[in-house]
C-alpha positions in Angstrom: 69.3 8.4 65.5 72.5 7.7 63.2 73.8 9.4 60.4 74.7 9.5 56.6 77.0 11.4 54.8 77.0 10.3 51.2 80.3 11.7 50.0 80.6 9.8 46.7 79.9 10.6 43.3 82.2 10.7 40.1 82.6 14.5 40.4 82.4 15.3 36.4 81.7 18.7 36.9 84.9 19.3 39.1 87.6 18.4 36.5 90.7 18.0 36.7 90.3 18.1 40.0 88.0 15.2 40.7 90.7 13.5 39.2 93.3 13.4 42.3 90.6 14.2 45.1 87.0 13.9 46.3 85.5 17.3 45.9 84.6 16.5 49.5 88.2 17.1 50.4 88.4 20.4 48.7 89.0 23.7 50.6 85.6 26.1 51.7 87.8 28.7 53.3 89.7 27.1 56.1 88.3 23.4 56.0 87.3 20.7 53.8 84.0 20.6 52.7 83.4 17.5 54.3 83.3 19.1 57.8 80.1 21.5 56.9 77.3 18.2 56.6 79.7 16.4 59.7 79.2 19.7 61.8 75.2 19.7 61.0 74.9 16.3 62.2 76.8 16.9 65.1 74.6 19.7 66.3 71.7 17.3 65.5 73.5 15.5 68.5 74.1 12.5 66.4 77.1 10.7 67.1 76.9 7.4 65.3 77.8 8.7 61.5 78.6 6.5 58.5 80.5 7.9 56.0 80.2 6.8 52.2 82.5 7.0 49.6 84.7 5.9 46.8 87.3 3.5 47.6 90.0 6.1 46.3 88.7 8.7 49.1 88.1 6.7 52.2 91.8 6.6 53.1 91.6 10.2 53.0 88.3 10.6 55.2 90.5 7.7 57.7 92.9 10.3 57.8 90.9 13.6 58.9 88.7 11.4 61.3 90.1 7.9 62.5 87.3 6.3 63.9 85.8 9.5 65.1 86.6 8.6 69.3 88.9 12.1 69.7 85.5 14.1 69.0 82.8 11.0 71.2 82.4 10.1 67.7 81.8 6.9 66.5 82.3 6.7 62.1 82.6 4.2 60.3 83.4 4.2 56.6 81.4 2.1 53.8 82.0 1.9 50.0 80.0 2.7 47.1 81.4 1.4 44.2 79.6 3.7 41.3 77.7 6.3 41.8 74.5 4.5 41.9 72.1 7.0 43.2 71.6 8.6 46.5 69.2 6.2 47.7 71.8 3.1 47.7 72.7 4.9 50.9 70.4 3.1 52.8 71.5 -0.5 51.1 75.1 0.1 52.0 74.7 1.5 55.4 71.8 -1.5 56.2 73.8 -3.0 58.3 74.5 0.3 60.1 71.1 1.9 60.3 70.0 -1.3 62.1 66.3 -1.3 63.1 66.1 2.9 64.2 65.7 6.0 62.4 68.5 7.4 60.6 69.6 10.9 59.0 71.0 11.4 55.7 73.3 14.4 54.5 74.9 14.9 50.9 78.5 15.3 51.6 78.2 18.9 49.1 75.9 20.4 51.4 76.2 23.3 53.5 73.1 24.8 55.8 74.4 28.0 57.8 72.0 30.1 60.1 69.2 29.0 62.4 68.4 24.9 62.1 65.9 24.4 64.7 63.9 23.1 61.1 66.3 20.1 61.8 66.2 19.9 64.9 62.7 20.0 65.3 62.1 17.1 62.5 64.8 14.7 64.6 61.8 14.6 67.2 59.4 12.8 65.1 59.2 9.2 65.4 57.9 8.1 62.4 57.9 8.7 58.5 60.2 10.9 56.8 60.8 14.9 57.1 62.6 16.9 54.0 62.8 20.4 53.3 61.7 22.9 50.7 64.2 25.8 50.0 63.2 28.6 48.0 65.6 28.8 45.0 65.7 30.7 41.3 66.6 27.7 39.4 64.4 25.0 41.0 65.2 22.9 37.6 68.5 21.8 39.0 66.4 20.2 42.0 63.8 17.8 43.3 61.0 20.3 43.5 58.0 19.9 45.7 55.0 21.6 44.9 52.0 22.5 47.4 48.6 23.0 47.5 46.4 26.1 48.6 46.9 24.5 52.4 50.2 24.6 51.9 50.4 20.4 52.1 52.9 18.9 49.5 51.7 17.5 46.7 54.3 16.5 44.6 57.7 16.0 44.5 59.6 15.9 40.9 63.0 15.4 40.1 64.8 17.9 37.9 61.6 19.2 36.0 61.6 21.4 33.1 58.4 23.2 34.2 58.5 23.3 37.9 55.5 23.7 39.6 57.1 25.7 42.5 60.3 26.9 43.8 60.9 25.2 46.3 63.8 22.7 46.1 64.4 19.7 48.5 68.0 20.4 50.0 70.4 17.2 50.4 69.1 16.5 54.0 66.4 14.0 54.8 65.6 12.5 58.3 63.9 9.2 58.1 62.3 6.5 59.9 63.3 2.8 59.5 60.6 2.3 56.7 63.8 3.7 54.6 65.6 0.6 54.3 62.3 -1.8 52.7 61.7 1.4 50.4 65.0 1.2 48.7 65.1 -2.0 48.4 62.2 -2.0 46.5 63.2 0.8 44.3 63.7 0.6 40.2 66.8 2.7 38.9 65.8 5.5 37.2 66.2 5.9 33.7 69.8 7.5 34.1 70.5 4.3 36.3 70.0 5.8 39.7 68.2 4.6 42.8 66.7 8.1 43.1 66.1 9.4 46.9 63.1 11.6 45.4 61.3 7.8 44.7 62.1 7.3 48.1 60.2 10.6 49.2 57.2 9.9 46.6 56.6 6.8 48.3 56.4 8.5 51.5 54.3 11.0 50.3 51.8 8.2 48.8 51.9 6.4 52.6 50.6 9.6 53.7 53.9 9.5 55.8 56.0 12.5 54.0 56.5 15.9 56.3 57.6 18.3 54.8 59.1 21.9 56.7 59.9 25.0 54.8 63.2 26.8 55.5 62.7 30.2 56.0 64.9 33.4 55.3 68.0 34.0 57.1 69.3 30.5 56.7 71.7 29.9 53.8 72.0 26.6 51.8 74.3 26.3 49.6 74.6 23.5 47.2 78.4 23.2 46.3 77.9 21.3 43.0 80.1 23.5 40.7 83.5 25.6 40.9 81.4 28.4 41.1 79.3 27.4 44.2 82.7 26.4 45.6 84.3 29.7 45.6 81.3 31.9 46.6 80.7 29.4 49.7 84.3 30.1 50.4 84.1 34.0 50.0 80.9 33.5 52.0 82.9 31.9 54.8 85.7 33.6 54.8 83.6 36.9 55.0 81.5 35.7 58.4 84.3 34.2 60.1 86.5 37.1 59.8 83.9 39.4 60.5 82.7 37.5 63.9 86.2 36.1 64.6 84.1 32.5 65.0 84.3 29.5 63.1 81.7 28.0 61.1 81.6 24.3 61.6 84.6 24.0 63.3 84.2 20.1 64.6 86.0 20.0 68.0 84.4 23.3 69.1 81.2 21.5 68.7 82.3 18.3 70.1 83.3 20.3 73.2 80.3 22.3 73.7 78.2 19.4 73.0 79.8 17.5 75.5 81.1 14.9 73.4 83.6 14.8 74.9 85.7 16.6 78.2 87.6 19.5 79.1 90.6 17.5 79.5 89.6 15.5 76.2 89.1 18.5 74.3 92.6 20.2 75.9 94.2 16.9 74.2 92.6 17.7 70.9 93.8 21.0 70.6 97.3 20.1 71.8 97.3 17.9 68.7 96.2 19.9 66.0 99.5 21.5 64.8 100.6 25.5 64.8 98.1 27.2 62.5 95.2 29.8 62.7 92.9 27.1 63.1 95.1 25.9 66.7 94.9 29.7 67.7 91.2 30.0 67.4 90.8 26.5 69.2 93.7 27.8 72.1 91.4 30.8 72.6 88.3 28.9 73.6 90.3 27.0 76.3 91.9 30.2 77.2 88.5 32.0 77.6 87.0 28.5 78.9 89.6 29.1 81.6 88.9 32.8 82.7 
């Protein structure tokens, strides 16, 4: 399985800001965005990541991640030269999906809690999995609706009169179908190559699964200023409360096994003085007990 994050678009509803940085690169409490889909994907156990952007940003992505070897990473970097719709994912990162599966995250989404839901749909083999997350404003979404079996019926993007409330989240896990589906995709009539097209055609293959998330895992969709400071109050509030780290990428990498004791001592030896040293010198100090 490889990996997606598609950390582009023209970030309208973040100016000014959008205009210096990628609101992929701002701050949710301690880190940038960027390392909340990364950490998911990592926990996935997926190693082999592609990150899309902007040719503005990916210096900056070079930056936090090199090539990704320091964490048993391997990313590589692709560009998308106008936000074209999420499905041109799977056109620019052909090359890199190659002929398996591959996972896709949006680079403004954040899942916290229990995700055996994703972890369970990386075991299929074939067709596509999304999710359906219960929201109050399922108008903002791709909304899938259900029949009386609970099967999924439809999938609609943005509706004014959803027919449930359950959105589909910015993570999809797919099989290598993908590819051959977006390139036979239309843009939409806002000049998109829309990834709910993508799951339509699934679901007309018979070949869509879809798994509802259930309470006690958050998503949060980091679309606005708004959503941006309550997922950063959110943080704030749990990691100082548990004194642990959400997403905190070489933690993961080291008790993934991505990479050594010795490689991970390295790491942390790296990372300048800061709270987010301490908390990492304090695993290898308990490691070490």
């Amino acid at each position: 399985m490889r990996g997606i994050i598609l950390a582009g678009g023209s970030g309208s509803r973040m100016y000014p800001v959008s205009r210096i940085y990628s609101k992929q690169l701002t701050l949710i409490y301690d880190k940038p965005l960027i390392y909340y889909p990364l950490s998911v994907l990592m926990l996935g156990g997926i190693r082999d990541i592609l990150i899309i952007s902007n040719e503005e940003t990916i210096p900056h992505y070079r930056t936090l991640f090199g090539d990704g070897s320091h964490l048993g990473l391997n990313i590589s970097y692709a560009l998308q030269t106008a936000p074209n719709g999420i499905a041109e994912s799977f056109l620019i990162g052909r090359s890199f999906i190659g002929n398996g599966p591959v996972t896709l995250i949006l680079g403004d989404n954040i899942f916290y809690g229990n995700i055996d839901f994703f972890y369970q749909a990386l075991q299929r083999t074939s067709g596509a999995t999304v999710f359906g997350y219960r929201v109050s404003d399922p108008e903002r979404y791709g909304v899938i609706e259900f029949d009386r079996t609970g099967r999924a019926v439809s999938i609609e993007e943005k509706p004014k009169s959803p027919k449930s409330n359950f959105a589909v989240p910015g993570l999809y896990v797919y099989d290598n179908s993908v590819v051959s589906i977006a390139a036979d995709l239309k843009p939409s009539p806002r000049g998109e190559l829309e990834i709910t097209d993508v799951n339509v055609e699934y679901l007309k293959r018979g070949q869509l699964f879809v798994e509802k998330i259930g309470r006690g895992v958050a998503w949060l969709d980091t679309g606005t200023p708004e959503a941006l400071l309550q997922a950063s109050n959110f943080f704030g509030v749990i990691e100082q409360r548990q004194g642990l780290k959400v997403a905190c990428i070489e933690e993961i990498a080291y008790y993934k096994k991505f990479i050594t004791r010795d490689q991970f001592h390295a790491v942390v030896a790296a990372i300048p003085r800061s709270s987010y040293r301490e908390y990492l010198d304090r695993i290898i100090a308990t490691d070490e007990v």
